[in-house]
C-alpha positions in Angstrom: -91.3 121.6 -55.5 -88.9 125.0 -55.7 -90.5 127.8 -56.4 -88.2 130.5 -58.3 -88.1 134.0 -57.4 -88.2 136.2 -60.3 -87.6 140.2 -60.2 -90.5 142.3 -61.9 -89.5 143.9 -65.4 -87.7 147.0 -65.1 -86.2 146.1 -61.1 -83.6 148.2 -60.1 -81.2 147.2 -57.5 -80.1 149.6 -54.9 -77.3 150.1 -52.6 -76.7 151.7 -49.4 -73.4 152.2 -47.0 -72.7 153.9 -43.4 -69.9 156.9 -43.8 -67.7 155.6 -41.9 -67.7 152.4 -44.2 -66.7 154.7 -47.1 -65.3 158.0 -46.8 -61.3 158.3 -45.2 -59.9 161.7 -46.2 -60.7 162.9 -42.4 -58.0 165.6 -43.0 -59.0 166.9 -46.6 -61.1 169.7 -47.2 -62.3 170.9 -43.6 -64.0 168.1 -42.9 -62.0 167.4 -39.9 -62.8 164.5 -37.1 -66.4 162.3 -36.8 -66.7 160.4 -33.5 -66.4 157.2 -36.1 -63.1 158.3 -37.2 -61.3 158.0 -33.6 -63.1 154.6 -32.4 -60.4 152.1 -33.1 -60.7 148.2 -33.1 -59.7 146.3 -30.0 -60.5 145.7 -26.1 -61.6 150.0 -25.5 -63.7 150.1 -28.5 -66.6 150.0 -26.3 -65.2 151.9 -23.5 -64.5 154.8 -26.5 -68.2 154.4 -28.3 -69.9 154.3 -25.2 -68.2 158.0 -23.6 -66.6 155.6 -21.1 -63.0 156.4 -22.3 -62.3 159.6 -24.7 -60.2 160.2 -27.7 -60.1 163.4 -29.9 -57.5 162.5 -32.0 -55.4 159.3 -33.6 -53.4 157.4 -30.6 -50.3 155.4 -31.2 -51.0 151.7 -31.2 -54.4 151.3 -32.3 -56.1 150.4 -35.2 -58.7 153.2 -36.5 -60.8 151.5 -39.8 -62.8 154.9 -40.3 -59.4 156.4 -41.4 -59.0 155.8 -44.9 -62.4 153.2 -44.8 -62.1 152.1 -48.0 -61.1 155.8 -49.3 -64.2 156.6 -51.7 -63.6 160.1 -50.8 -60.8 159.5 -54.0 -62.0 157.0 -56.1 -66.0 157.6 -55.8 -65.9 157.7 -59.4 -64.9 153.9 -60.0 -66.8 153.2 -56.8 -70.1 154.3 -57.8 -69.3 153.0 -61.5 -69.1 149.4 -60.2 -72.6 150.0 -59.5 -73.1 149.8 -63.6 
């Protein structure tokens, strides 16, 4: 027999995301660098995340996906209104 899960009345769903899932716009506004924002995919990501390696700033020939993340620091309005 199945048994069907069903939400109490009133259940509101929530949401939650990491900021360097989200934000971009490193160099708007004085934010300025996170350690997020300079760890870049490929073979040194752990060498860079783990203080084995450093990097302050945006190297040629890597990939950073903390950069512009998925840039809600410009379109947080249709972002969060998705939620709706």
């Amino acid at each position: 027999m199945t048994e069907i899960l069903q939400f109490p009345e009133g259940f509101l769903w929530g949401g939650a995301t990491a900021a360097n899932q989200c934000e971009g716009a490193h160099n708007l506004d004085g934010r300025g660098l996170a350690n997020v924002d300079v760890v870049p995919i490929g073979k040194e990501r752990e060498a860079i995340i783990t203080g084995q390696k450093k990097m302050f700033s945006f190297e040629e020939g890597y990939f950073y996906p903390a950069k512009e993340a998925i840039d809600m620091y410009h379109h947080y309005k249709e972002d969060i209104a998705l939620f709706a």
